[in-house]
C-alpha positions as CSV (number, residue, x, y, z in Angstrom):
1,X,86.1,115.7,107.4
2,X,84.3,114.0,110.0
3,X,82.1,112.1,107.3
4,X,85.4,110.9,105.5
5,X,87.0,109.4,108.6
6,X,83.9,107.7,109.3
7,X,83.6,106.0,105.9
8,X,87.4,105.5,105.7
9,X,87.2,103.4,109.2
10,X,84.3,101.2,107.6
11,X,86.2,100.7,104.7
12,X,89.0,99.5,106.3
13,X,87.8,97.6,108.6
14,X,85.3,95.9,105.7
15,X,88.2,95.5,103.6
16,X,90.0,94.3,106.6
17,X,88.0,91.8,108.1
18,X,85.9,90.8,105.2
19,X,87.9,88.7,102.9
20,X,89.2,87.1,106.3
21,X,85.8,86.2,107.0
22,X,84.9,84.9,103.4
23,X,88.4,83.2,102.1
24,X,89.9,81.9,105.4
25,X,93.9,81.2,103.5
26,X,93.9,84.6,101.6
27,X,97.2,86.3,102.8
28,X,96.0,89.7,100.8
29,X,93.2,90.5,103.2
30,X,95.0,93.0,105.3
31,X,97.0,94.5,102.0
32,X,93.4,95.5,100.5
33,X,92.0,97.1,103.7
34,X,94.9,99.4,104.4
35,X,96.0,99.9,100.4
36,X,92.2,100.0,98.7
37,X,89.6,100.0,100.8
38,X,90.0,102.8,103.5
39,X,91.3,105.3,101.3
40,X,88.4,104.7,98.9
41,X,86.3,104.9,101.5
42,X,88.0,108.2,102.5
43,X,87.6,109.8,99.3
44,X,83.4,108.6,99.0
45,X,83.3,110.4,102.6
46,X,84.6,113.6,101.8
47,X,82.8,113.4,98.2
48,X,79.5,113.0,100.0
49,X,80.1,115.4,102.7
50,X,80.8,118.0,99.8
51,X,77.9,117.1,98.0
52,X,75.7,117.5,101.1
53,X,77.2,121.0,102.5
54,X,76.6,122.3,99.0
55,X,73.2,121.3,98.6
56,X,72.2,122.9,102.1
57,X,70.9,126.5,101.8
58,X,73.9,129.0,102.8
59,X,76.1,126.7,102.3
């Protein structure tokens, strides 16, 4: 849980700020932070944290 907030914030704030930064007249910026980007990076969160809990012993 704690893995997939992490990653969702970078995400977001990647897909937030980035294209700002590259392409300064691109209105869709903000759209692909909040839409694409942070709930992708939500899902590769709690993807990896699954993968790593399972792969611990006991786990």
């Amino acid at each position: 849980m704690c893995g997939s907030l992490i990653l969702g914030g970078i995400g977001f704030i990647f897909g937030f700020f980035g294209p700002m930064l590259i392409v300064q007249d691109t209105q869709r910026a903000a759209t692909f932070g909040i839409l694409i980007a942070s709930p992708l990076g939500m899902v590769a969160g709690a993807v990896a944290g699954y993968l790593l809990k399972s792969r611990q012993k006991g786990g």
